[in-house]
C-alpha positions in Angstrom: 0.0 0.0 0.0 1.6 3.4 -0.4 1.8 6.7 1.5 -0.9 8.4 -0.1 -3.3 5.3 -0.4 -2.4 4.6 3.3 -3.1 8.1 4.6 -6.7 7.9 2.7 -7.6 4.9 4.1 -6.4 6.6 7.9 -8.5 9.5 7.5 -11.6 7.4 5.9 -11.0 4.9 9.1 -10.8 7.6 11.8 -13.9 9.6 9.8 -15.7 6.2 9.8 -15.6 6.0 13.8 -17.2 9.4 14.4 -20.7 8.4 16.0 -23.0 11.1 16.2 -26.1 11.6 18.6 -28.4 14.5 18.2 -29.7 16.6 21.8 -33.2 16.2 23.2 -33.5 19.6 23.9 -32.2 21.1 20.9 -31.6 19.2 17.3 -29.1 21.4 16.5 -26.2 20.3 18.5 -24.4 17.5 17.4 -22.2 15.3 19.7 -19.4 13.3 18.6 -17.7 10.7 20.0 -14.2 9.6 18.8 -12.8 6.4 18.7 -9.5 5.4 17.1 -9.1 1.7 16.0 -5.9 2.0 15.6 -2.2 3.6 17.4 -4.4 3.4 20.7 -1.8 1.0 22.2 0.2 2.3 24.6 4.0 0.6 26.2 5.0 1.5 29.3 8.6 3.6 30.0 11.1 0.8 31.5 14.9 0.3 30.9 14.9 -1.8 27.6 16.7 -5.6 28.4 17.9 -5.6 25.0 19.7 -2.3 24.8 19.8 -0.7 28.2 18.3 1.9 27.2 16.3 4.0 29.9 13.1 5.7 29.4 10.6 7.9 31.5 7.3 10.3 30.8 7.3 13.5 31.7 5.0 16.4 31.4 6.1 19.1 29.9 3.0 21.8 29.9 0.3 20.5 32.1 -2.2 23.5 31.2 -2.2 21.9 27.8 -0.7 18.5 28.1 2.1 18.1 26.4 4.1 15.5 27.6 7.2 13.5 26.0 8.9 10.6 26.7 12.4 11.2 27.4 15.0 8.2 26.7 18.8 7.7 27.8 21.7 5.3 27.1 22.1 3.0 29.5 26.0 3.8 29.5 25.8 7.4 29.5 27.9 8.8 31.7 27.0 12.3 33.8 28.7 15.7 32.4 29.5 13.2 29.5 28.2 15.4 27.0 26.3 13.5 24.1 23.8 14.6 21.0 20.4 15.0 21.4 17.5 13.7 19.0 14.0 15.4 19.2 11.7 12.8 18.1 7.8 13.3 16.4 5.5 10.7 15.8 3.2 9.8 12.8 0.0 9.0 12.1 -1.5 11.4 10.0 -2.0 13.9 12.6 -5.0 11.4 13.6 -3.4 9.1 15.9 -0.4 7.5 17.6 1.8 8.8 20.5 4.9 9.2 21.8 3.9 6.2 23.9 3.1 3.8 21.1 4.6 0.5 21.0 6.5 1.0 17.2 7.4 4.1 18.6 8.3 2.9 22.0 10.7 -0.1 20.4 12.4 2.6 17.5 13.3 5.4 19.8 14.7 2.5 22.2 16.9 1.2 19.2 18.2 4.6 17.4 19.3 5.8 21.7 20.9 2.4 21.8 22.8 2.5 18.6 23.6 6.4 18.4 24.0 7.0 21.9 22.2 10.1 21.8 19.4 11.3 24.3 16.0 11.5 22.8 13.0 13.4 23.7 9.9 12.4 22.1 7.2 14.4 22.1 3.4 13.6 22.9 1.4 16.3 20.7 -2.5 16.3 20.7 -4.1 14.9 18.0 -6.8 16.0 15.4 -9.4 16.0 15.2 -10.2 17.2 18.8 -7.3 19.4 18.4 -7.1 21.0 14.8 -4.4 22.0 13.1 -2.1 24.4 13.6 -2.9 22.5 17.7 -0.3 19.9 16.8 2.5 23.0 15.6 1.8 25.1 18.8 2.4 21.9 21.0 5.7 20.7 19.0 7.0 24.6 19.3 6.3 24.3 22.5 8.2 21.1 23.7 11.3 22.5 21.5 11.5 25.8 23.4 11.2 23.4 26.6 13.9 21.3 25.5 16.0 24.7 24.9 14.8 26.5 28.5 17.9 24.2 29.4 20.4 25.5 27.3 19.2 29.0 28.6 19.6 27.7 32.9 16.1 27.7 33.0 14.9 23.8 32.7 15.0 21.8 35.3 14.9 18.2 34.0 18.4 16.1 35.1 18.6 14.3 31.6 18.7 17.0 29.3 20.7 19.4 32.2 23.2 16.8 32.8 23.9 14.6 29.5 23.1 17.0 26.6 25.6 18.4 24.1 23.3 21.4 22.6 26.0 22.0 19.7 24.4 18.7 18.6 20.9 19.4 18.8 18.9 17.2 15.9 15.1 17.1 15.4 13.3 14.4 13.3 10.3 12.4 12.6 8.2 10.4 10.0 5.2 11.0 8.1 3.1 13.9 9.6 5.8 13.8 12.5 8.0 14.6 9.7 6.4 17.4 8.6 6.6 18.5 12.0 9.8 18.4 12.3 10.6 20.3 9.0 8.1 22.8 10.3 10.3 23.1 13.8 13.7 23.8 11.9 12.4 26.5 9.6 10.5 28.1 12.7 13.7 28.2 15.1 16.2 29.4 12.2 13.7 32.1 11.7 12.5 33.0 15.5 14.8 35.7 17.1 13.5 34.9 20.7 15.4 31.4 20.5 18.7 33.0 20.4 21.7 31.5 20.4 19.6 28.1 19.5 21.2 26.3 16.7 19.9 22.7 15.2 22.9 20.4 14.1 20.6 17.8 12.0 17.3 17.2 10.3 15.8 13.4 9.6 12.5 13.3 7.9 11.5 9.6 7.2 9.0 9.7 4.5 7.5 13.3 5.0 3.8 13.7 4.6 3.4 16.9 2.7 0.1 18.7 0.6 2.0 21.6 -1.1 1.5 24.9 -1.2 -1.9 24.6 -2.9 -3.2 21.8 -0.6 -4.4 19.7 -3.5 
């Protein structure tokens, strides 16, 4: 199946599940109730047997939540400087998370291999959360990541194992296109001074063109 025909058949899936119920009171109001029949799954953080590899949740805006799940070598050493890899998920912007078993198992093997910290970041999905939601909440983790750099942040993984001259953000699919969207946005935004990305991996991008058709 390719890209396109797969992302179709996502959106018709998702679009599929939408159940509606109409109010007593007033037949105007339309409730919907969303169900996703698939990336629901969800693996727990634990320190991979395989490759050592350590993981934990975190929240990152509560008001909002944003969370991510952070994950570090098993070898890494404190003040040991290594690269960091910001990490966004696929599934057409529909469904997924940071938490999802694929995602869960690939994160665990690209920390184990590269030996870089990883942050990967929960967004809220559409389409309770519409579009530009999932931008806002990718922006948002990145400045996070960055409050570090500036002595702001707070969380002992990224303050005591990150190299930031060796920042690198990447995803696939619509996390992909997030992650393009993050690296223009920072080499453009003059508030994130002295913020500089070192890499970009986008594993097959999901993109609509300027034109959107």
């Amino acid at each position: 199946m390719s890209t396109s025909t797969a992302s179709v058949f996502l959106v018709l899936l998702i679009l599929h599940s939408l159940r509606t119920s109409v109010s007593a009171n007033d037949s105007s109001d339309i409730l919907y109730d969303i169900q996703r029949f698939i990336g629901t799954s969800v693996a727990p953080p634990f320190t991979d047997p395989v490759t050592r590899v350590r993981s934990k949740d975190i929240v990152i805006d509560p008001k909002v939540n944003v969370t991510a799940r952070l994950y570090l070598p098993g070898n890494a050493i404190p003040g040991k400087r290594i690269p960091l890899l910001v990490y966004f998920h696929g599934g057409a912007f529909f469904t997924e998370s940071a938490a999802s078993p694929p995602y869960h198992r690939h994160l665990n093997s690209v920390v184990g291999i590269a030996k870089v910290v990883a942050v990967s970041v929960n967004y809220r999905l559409a389409p309770e959360n519409p579009l530009p939601v999932c931008y806002e909440d990718s922006w948002l983790a990145l400045n996070w990541v960055f409050s570090h750099l500036k002595g702001y942040g707070k969380e002992p993984w990224i303050k005591n194992y990150v190299d930031f001259r060796h920042v690198h953000v990447g995803g696939d699919s619509a996390g992909a296109n997030i992650a393009h969207n993050m690296a223009i946005r920072a080499g453009s935004d003059h508030e994130m001074g002295g913020v500089i990305l070192d890499g970009l991996f986008l594993n097959c991008p999901h993109f609509w063109g300027r034109s959107g058709r």
